[in-house]
N, C-alpha and C positions, 0 to 999 in steps of 0.2 A: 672797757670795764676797769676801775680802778678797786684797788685793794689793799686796807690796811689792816696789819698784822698787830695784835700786841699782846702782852702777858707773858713775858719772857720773862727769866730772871735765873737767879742762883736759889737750888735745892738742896738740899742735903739727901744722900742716897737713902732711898726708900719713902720719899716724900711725894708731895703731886703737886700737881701746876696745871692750870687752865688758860691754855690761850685763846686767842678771838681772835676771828677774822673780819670785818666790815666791808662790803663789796657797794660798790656804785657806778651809777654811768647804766648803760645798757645791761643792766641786771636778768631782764626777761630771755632775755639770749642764751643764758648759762645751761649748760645742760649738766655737768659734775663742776664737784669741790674736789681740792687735792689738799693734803699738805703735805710737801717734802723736807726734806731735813739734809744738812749737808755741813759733815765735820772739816776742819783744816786738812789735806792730806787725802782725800776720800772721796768718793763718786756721792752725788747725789741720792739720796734714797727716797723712795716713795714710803711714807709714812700711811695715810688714810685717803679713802677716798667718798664720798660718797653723792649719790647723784638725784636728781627731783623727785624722783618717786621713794627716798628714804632709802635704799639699797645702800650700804655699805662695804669696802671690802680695806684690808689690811696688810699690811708690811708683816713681813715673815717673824722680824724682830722684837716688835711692839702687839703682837694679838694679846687678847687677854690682859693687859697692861693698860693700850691708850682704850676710848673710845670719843669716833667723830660722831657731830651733833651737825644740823644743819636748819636754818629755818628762811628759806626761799621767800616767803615773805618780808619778811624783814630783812631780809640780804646780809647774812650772818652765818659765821661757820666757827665752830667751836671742835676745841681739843683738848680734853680733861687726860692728864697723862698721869699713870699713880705707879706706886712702888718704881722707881727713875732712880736706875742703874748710871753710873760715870757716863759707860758707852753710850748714853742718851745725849750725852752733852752735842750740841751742834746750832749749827742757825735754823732756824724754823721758816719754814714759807710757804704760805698757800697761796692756791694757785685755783682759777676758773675758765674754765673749757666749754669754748661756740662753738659752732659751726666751723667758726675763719680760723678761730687764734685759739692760745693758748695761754692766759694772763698769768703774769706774777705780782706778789708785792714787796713788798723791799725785803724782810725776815724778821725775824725777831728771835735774840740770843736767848739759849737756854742753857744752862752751867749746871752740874749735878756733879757736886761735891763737898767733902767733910773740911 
């Protein structure tokens, strides 16, 4: 499974951003979406997750703020993020989960500040 990430950029605090994730390759294998987030300095966080049957679950930090989209048919995962706090600032990367593996894709930079 390959995976690309985009819609990254620079916000201003209290603003929103929508990123997108494109999945390909042995897509039917997937059984969840992730997207993690990972600042300079900082352990990785799980940001969202959600899996084929539309189940959703969330990061401690981010409830009520982000929400993950998913559409399995088209092999696409989305991440509408609003009201983006500084401490949002980090690389973004979703990720797809078989059986065997755990995939990533590259990231994509999200900046939230004045």
């Amino acid at each position: 499974v390959q995976l690309q990430a985009s819609g990254g950029g620079l916000v201003q605090p209290g603003g929103s951003l929508r990123l997108s994730c494109a999945a390909s390759g042995n897509t039917v294998s997937i059984i969840y979406m992730r997207w993690y987030r990972q600042a300079p300095g900082t352990e990785r966080e799980l940001v969202a997750q959600i899996d084929t049957h539309g189940n959703t679950h969330y990061g401690v930090s981010v409830g009520g703020r982000f929400f993950v989209s998913g559409d399995y048919a088209k092999h696409t995962l989305n991440l509408e993020m609003n009201n983006l706090k500084p401490a949002d600032t980090a690389v973004y990367y979703c990720t797809a989960r078989t059986r065997d593996k755990h995939f990533w894709g590259q990231g994509t930079q999200v900046t939230v500040s004045s």
